[in-house]
Biotite code that builds the C-alpha atoms (Angstrom):
import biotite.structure as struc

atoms = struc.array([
    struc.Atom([-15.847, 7.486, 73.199], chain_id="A", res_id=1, res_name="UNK", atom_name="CA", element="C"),
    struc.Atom([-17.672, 8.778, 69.719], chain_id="A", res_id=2, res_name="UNK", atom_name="CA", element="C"),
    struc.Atom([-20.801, 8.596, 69.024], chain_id="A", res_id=3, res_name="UNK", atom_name="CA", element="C"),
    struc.Atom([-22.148, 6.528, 66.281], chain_id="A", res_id=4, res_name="UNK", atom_name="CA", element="C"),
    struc.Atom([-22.924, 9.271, 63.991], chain_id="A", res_id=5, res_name="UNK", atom_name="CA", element="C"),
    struc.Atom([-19.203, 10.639, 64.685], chain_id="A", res_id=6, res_name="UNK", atom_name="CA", element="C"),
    struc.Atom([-17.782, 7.210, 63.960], chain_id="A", res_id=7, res_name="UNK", atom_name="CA", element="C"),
    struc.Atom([-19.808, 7.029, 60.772], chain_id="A", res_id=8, res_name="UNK", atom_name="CA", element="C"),
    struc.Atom([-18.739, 10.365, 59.699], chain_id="A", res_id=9, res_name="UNK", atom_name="CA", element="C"),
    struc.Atom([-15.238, 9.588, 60.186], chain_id="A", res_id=10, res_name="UNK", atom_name="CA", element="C"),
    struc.Atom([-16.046, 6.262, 58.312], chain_id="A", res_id=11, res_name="UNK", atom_name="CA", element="C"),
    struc.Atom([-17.092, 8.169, 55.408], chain_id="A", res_id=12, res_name="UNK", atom_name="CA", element="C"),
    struc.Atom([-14.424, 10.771, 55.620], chain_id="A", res_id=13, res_name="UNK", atom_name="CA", element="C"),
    struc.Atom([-11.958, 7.666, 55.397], chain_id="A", res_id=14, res_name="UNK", atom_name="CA", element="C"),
    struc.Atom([-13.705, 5.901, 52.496], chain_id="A", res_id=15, res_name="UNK", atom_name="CA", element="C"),
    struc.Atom([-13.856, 9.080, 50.786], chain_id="A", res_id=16, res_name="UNK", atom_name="CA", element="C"),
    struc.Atom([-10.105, 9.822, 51.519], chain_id="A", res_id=17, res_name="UNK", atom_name="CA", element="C"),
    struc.Atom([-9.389, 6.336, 50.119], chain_id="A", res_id=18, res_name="UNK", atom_name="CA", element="C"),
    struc.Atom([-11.576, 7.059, 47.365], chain_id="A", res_id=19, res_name="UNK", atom_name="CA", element="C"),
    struc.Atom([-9.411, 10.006, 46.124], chain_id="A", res_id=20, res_name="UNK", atom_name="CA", element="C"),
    struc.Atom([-6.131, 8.426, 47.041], chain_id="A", res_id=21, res_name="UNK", atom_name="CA", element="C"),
    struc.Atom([-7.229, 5.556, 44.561], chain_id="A", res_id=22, res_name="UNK", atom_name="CA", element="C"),
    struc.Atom([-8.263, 8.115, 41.894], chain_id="A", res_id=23, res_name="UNK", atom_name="CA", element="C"),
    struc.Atom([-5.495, 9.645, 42.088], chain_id="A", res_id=24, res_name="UNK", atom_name="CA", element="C"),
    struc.Atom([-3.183, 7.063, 41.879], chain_id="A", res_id=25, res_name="UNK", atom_name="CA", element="C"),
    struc.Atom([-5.194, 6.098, 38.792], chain_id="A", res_id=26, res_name="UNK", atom_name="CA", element="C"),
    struc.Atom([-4.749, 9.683, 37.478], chain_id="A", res_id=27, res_name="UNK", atom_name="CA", element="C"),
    struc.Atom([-1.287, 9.216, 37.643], chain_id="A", res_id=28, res_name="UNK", atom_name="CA", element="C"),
    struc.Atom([-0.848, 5.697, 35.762], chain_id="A", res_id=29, res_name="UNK", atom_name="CA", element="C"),
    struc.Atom([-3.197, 7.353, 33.138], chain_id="A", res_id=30, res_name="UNK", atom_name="CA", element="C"),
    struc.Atom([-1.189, 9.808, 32.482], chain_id="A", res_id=31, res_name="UNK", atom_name="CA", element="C"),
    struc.Atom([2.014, 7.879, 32.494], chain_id="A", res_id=32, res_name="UNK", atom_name="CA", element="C"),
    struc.Atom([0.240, 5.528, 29.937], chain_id="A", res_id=33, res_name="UNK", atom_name="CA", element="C"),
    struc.Atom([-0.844, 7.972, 27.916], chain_id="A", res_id=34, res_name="UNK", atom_name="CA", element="C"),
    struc.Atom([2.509, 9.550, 27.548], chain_id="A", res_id=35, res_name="UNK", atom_name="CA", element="C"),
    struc.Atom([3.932, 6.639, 27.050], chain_id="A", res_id=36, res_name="UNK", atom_name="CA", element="C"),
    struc.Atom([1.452, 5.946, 24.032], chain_id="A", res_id=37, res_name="UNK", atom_name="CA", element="C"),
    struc.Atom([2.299, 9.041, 22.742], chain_id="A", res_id=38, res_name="UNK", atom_name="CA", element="C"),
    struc.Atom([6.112, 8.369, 22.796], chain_id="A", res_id=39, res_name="UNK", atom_name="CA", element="C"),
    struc.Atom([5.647, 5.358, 21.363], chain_id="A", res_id=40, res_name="UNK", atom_name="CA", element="C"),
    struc.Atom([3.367, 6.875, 18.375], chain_id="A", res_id=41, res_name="UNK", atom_name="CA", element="C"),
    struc.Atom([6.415, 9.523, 17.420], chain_id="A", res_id=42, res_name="UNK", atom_name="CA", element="C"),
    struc.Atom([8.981, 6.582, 17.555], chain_id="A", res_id=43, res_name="UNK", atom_name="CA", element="C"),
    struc.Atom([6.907, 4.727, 15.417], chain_id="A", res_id=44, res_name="UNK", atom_name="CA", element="C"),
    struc.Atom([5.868, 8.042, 13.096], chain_id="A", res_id=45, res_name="UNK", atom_name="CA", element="C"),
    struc.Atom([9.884, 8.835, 13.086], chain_id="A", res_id=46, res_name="UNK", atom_name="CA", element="C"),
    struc.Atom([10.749, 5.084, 11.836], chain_id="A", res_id=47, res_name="UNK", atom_name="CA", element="C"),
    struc.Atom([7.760, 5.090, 9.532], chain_id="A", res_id=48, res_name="UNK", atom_name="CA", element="C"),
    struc.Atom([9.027, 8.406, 7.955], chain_id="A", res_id=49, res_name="UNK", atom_name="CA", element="C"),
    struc.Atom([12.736, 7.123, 8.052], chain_id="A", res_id=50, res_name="UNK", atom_name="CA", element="C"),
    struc.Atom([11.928, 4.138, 6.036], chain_id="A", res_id=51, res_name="UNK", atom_name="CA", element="C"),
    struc.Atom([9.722, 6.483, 3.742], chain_id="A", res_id=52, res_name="UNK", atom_name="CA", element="C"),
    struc.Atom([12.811, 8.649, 3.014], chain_id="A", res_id=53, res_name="UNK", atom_name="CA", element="C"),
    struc.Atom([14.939, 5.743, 2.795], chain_id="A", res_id=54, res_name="UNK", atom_name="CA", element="C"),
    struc.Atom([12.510, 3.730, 0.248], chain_id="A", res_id=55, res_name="UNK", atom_name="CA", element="C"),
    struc.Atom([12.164, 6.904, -1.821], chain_id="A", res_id=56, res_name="UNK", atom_name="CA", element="C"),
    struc.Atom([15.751, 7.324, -2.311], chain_id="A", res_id=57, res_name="UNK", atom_name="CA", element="C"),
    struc.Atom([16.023, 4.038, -3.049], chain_id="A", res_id=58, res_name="UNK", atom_name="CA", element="C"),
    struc.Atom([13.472, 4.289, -5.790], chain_id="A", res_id=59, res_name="UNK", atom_name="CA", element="C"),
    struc.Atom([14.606, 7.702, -7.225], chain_id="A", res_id=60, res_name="UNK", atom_name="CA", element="C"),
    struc.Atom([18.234, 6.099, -7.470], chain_id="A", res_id=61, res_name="UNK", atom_name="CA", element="C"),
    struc.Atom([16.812, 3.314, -9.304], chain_id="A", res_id=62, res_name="UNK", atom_name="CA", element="C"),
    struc.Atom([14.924, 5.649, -11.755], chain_id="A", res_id=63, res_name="UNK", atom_name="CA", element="C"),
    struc.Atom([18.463, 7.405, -12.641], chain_id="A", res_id=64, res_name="UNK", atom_name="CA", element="C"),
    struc.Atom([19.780, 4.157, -12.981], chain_id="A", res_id=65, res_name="UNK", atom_name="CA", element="C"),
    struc.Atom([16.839, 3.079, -15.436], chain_id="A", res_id=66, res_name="UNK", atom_name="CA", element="C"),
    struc.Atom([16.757, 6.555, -17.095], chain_id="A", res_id=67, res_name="UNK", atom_name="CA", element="C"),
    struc.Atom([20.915, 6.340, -17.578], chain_id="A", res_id=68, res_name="UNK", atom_name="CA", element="C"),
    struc.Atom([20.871, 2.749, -19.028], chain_id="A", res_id=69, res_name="UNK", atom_name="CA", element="C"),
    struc.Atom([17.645, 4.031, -21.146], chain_id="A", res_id=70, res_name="UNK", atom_name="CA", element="C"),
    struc.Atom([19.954, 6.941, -22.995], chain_id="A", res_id=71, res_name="UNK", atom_name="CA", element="C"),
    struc.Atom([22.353, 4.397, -23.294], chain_id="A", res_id=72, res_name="UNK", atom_name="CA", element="C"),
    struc.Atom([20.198, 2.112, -24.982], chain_id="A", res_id=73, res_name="UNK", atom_name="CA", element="C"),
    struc.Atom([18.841, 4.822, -27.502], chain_id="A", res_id=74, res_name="UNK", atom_name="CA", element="C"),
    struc.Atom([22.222, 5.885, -28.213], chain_id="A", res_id=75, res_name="UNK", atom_name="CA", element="C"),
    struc.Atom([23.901, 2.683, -29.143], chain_id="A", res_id=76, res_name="UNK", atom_name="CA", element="C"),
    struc.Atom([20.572, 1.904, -31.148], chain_id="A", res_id=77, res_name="UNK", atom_name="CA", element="C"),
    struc.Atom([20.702, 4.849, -32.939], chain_id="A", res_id=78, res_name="UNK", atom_name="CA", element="C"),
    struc.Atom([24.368, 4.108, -33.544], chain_id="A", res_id=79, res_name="UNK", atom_name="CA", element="C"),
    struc.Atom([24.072, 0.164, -34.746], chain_id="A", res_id=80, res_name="UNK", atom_name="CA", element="C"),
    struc.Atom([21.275, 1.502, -36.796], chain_id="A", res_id=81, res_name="UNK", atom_name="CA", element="C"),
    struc.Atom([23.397, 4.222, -38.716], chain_id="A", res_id=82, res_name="UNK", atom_name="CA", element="C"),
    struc.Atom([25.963, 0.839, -38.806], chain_id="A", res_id=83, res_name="UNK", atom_name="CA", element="C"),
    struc.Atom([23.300, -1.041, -40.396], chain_id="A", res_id=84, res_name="UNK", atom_name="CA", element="C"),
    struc.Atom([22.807, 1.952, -43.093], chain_id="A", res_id=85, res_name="UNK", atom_name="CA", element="C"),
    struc.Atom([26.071, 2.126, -44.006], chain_id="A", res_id=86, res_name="UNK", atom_name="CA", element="C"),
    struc.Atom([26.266, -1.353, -44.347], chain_id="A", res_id=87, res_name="UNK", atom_name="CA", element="C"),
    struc.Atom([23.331, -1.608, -46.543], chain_id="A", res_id=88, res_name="UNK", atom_name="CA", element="C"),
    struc.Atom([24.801, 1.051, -48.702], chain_id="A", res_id=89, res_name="UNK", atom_name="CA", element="C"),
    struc.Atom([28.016, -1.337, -48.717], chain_id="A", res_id=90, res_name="UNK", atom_name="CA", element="C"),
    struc.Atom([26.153, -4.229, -49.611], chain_id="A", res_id=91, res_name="UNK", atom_name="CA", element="C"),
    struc.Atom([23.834, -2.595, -52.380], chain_id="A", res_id=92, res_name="UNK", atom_name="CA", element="C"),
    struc.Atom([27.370, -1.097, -53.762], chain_id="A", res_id=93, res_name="UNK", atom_name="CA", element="C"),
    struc.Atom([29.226, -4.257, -54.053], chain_id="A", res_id=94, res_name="UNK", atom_name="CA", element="C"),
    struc.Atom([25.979, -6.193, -55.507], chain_id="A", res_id=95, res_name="UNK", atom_name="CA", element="C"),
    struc.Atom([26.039, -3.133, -58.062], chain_id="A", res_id=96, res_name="UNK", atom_name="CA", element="C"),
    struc.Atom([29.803, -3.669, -58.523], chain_id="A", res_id=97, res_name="UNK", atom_name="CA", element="C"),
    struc.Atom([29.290, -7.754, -58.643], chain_id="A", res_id=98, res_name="UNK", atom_name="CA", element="C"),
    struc.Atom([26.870, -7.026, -61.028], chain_id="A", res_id=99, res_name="UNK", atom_name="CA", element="C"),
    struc.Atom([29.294, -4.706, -63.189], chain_id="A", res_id=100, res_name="UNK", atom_name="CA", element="C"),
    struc.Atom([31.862, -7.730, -62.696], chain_id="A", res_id=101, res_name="UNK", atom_name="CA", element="C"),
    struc.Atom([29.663, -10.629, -64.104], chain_id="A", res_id=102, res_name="UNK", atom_name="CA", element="C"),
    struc.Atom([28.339, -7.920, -67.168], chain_id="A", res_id=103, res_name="UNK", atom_name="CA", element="C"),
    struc.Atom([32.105, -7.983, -68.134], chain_id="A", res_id=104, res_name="UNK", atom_name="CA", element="C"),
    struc.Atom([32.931, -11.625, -67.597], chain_id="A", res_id=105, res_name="UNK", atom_name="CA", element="C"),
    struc.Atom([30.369, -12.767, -69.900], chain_id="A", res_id=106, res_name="UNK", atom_name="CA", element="C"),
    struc.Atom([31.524, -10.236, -72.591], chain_id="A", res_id=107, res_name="UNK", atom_name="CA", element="C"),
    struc.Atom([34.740, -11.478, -72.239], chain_id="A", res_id=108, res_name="UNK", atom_name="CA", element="C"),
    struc.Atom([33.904, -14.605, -72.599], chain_id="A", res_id=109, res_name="UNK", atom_name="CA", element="C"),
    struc.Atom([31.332, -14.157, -75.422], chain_id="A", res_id=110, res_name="UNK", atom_name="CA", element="C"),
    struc.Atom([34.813, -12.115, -77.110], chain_id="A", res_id=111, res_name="UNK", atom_name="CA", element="C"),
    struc.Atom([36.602, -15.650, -76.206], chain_id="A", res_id=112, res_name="UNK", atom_name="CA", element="C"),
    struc.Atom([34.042, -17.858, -77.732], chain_id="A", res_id=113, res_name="UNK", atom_name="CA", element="C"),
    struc.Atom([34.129, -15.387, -80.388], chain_id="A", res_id=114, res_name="UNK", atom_name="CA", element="C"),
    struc.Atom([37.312, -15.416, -81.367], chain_id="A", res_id=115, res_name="UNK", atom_name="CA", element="C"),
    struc.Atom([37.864, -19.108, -80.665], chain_id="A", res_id=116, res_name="UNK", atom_name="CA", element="C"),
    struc.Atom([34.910, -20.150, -82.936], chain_id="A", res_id=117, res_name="UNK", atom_name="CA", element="C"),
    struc.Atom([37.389, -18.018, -85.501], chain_id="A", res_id=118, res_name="UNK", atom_name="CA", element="C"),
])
């Protein structure tokens, strides 16, 4: 048989064995968790940059949309305004030639009363 000191000492030899087997084992699921957390960081840094890239494309297409449509617009403004020019030119032209018309009518008709009043 032991003594009692033996028996304690293999007491504490067993507590301390368990003591390490449980620190250990706790070791081990920290660094499992912490791997795991890291895994799960990059997957969600890779989708976070994937939906970056994938928002800025988006935006950048729309911008050469906008910008396209926007030369567009200055073009066919520049073009109804040369329209509107020429038009105006047409317009003061035929008031000038209206103008012309009436100056003649009434001398005409002043040469009609004229000679009908003889």
């Amino acid at each position: 048989m032991a003594s009692p000191s033996e028996q304690s000492l293999q007491a504490a030899i067993a507590a301390v064995e368990h003591a390490l087997s449980q620190l250990d084992a706790a070791t081990e699921l920290a660094v499992h968790a912490r791997a795991q957390s890291a895994a799960n960081r990059e997957g969600l840094q890779a989708e976070l940059t994937h939906s970056w890239q994938q928002r800025t494309a988006e935006l950048e297409a729309a911008l050469a949309s906008a910008q396209s449509e926007n030369a567009f617009l200055k073009s066919d403004n520049v073009r109804i305004a040369e329209q509107l020019q020429a038009l105006q030119r047409d317009y003061l032209a035929l008031q000038k030639t209206a103008g012309e018309a009436a100056g003649r009518l009434d001398v005409t008709v002043q040469q009609l009363d004229f000679i009908l009043e003889h």
